[in-house]
C-alpha positions in Angstrom: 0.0 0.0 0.0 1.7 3.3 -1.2 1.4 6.6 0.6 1.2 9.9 -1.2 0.7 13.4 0.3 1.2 17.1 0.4 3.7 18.8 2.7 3.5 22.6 3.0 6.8 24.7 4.7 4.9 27.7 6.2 7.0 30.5 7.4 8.2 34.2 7.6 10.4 35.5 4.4 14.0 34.3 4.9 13.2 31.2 6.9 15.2 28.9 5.0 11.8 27.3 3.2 13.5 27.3 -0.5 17.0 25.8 0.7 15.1 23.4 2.7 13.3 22.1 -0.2 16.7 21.7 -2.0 17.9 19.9 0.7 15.3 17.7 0.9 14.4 16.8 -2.7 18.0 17.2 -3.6 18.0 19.5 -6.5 17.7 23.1 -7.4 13.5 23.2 -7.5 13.3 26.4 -5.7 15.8 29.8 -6.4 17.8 31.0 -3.0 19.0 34.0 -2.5 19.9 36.2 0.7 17.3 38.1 0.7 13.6 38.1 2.1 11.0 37.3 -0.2 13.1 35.7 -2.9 10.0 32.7 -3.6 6.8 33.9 -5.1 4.7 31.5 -6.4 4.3 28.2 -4.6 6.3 25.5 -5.5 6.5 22.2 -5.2 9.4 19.9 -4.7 8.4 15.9 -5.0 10.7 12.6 -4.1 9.6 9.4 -2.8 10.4 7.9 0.3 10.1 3.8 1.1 6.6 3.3 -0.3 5.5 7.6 0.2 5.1 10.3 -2.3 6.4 13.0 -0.6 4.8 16.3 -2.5 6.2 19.3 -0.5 5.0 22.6 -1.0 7.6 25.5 -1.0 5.2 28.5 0.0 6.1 32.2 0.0 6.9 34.2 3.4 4.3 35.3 5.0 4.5 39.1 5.6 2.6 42.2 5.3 1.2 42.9 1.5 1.4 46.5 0.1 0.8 45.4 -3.7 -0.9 43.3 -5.3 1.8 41.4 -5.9 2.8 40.7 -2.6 -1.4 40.3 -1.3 -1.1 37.3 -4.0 2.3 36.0 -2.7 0.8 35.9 0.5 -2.7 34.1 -0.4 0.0 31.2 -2.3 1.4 30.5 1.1 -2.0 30.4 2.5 -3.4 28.6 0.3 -0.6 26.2 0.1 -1.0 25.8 3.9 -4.4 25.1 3.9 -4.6 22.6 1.3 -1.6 20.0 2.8 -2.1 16.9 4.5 0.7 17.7 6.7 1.9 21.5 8.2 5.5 22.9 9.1 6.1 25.9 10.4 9.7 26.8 9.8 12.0 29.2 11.9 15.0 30.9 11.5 16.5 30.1 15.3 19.3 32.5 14.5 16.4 35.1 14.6 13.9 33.3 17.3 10.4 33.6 17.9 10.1 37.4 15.9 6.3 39.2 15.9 6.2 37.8 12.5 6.9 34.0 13.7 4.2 34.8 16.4 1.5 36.1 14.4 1.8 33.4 11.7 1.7 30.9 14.6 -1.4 32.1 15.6 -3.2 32.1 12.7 -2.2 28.4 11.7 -3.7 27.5 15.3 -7.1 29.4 14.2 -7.3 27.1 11.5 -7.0 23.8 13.2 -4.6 22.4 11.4 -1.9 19.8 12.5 1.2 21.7 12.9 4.9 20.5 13.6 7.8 23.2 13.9 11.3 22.8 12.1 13.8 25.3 14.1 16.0 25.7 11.2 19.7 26.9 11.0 20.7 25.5 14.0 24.2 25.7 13.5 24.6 28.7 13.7 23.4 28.5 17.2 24.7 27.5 20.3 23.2 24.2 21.3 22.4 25.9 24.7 20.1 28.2 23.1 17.8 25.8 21.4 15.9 23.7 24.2 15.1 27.3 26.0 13.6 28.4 22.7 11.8 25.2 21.6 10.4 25.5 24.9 9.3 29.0 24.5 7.7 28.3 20.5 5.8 25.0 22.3 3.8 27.7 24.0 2.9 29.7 20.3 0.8 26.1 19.1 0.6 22.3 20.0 2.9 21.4 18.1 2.9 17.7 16.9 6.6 17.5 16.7 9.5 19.7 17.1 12.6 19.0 14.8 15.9 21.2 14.7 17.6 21.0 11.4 20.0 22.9 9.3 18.8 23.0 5.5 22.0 24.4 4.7 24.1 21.0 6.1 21.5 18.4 5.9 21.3 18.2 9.7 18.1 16.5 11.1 16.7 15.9 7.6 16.8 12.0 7.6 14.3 12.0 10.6 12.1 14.9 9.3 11.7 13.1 6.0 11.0 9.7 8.1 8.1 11.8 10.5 6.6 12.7 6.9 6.7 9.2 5.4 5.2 7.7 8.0 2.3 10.5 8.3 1.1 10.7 5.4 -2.7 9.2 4.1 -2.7 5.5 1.6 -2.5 7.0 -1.3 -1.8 5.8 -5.2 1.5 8.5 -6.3 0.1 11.9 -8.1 3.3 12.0 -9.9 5.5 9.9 -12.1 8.6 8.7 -9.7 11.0 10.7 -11.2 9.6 13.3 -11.4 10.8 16.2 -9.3 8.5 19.2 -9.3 5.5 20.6 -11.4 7.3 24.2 -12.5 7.3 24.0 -16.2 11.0 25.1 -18.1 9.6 28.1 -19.2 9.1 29.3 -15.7 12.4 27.5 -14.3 14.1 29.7 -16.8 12.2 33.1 -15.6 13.1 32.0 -12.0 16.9 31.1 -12.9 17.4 34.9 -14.3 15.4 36.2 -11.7 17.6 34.5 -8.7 20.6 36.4 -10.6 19.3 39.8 -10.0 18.5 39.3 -6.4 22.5 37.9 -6.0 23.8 41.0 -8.1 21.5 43.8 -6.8 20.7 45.6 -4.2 18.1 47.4 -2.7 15.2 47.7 -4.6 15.8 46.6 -7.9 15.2 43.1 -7.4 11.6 43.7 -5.6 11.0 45.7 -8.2 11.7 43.3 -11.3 10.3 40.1 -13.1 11.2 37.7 -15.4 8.9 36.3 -18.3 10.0 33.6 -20.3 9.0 34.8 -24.0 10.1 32.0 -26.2 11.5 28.5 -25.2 12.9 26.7 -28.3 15.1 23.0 -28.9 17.3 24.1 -31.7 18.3 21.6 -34.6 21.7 21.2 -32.7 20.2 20.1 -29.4 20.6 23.3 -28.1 17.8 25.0 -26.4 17.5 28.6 -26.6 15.6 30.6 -24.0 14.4 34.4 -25.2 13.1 36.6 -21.5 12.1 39.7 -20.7 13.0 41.4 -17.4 10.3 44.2 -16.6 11.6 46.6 -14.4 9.1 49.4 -12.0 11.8 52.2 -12.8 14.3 54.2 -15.2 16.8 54.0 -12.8 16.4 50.1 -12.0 17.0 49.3 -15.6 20.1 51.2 -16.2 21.4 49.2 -12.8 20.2 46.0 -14.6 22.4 46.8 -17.5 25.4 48.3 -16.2 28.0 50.4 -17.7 28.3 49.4 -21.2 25.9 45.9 -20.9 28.3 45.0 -18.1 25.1 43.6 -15.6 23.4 42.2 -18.1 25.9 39.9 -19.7 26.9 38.6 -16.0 23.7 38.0 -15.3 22.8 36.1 -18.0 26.2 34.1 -18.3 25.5 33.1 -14.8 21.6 32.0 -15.7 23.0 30.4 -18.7 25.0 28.2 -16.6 22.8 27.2 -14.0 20.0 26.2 -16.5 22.8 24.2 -18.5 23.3 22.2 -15.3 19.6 21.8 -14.4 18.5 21.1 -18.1 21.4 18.8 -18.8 22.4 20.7 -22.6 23.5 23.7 -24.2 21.5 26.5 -23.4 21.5 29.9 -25.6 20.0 32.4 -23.2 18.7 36.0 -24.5 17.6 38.6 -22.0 16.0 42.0 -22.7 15.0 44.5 -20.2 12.3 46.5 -20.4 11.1 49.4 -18.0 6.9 49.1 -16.8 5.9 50.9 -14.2 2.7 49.3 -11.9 4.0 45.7 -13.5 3.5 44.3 -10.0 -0.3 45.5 -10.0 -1.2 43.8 -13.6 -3.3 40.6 -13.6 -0.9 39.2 -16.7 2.4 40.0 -14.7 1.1 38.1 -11.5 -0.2 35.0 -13.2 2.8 35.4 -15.6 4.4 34.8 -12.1 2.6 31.7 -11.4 0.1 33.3 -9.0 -3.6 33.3 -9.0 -5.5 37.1 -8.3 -5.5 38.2 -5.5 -9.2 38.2 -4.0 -10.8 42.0 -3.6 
């Protein structure tokens, strides 16, 4: 009797969710960067384990929306909570038990929802610190289980990938068994560019940019070439986006370029243009473009 079931990593931006899906799936599903809010659309990263189809579900941080861009990032994660079979609520225990970890807590308890907690990035902690604080974030929700891992060294992820196995309802598989995650290669290509501008910019710029795959094309050579656009809020973010003399533009791609080589296992021939559209991130073709549904209201 097989087991198959969804898995959704709840949290606050810059929790660790996307490297923890890496880690767990063991490939490059989701993009990482250093900063918050670097995952937009829900994604999902799928492996099986003994007889279980493991189908996590790499959610957006939760924070609070001033576009419409970020009220639909935060209805994926939502969404993505409510519709698992199992709930995580990951935290960065570098950071501890913020007003964001808090609130979020709070309203996964409203909902009624089994919930475990993954203190994450525990070494970078001193083990003295973490029993005081997974005593203190037992008190946020009754928490099923209580795992400390590090996504970033594999640390813990054996047993949190047992807990799930075992936990999850009889089941056929909802996916072939090599299979690996739903995000089409048109949109692991848009992703792939945009992770580049969040490592080599600052600031604003890469909240204020998105990617669009425009054309995605197997050439007679075997070759695949990749045409995007990069829509950009501001004048000024697009001349940092190209640098002096095409400067940005060419490292980013070359690095995008090599990444999707390595994840698409061929030659790719990647073409990026960058064009400047203000109140992109309040358009209903740039957010689904994004993988995101509306927004409701």
């Amino acid at each position: 009797m097989t087991k198959c079931g969804f898995v959704a990593l709840v949290g606050a931006p810059n929790a660790g969710k996307s490297t923890l899906l890496n880690r767990l799936t063991g490939a490059k599903i989701s993009i990482v960067s250093p900063k918050a809010q670097t995952t937009r659309a829900r994604v999902l990263g799928i492996l099986v384990r003994d007889e279980a189809q493991i189908i996590f579900v790499d959610t957006p941080g939760i924070f609070a929306p001033k576009r419409r861009l970020d009220r639909a990032m935060v209805e994926a994660a939502w969404n993505g909570a409510g519709e698992a079979d199992l709930r995580f609520l990951l935290v960065d225990a570098k950071l501890g038990l913020t007003d964001a970890v808090r609130e979020i807590a709070a309203q996964l308890v409203e909902t009624g929802a089994k919930l475990s907690l993954i203190l994450n990035k525990v070494d970078l902690v001193e083990r003295q610190q973490l029993l005081p604080l997974a005593e203190a974030a037992a008190k946020l929700a009754p928490f099923e289980r209580v795992f400390m891992i590090s996504a970033q060294t594999g640390d813990g992820i054996e047993e949190l990938l047992d807990f799930c196995a075992t936990r999850l309802p009889e089941s056929p598989f909802l996916y072939p068994e090599d299979e690996m995650t739903d995000l089409p290669d048109r949109q692991l290509a848009a992703e792939i560019v945009r992770e580049q501008i969040f490592l080599q910019t600052r600031d604003e710029v890469p909240y204020g940019t998105t990617v669009e795959t425009e054309s995605f094309k197997e050439q007679k050579n075997g070759a695949i070439r990749i045409d995007a656009v990069i829509y950009v809020a501001r004048e000024g973010h697009k001349a940092i986006l190209i640098g002096a003399k095409g400067a940005r533009i060419k490292e980013i791609g070359s690095r995008a370029r090599r990444e999707l080589e390595k994840l698409l296992d061929t030659k790719v021939d990647l073409f990026l243009r960058v064009v400047e559209r203000p109140g992109w991130d309040e358009e209903a073709a740039r957010i689904r473009a994004a993988g995101l549904d509306l927004p409701r209201g």
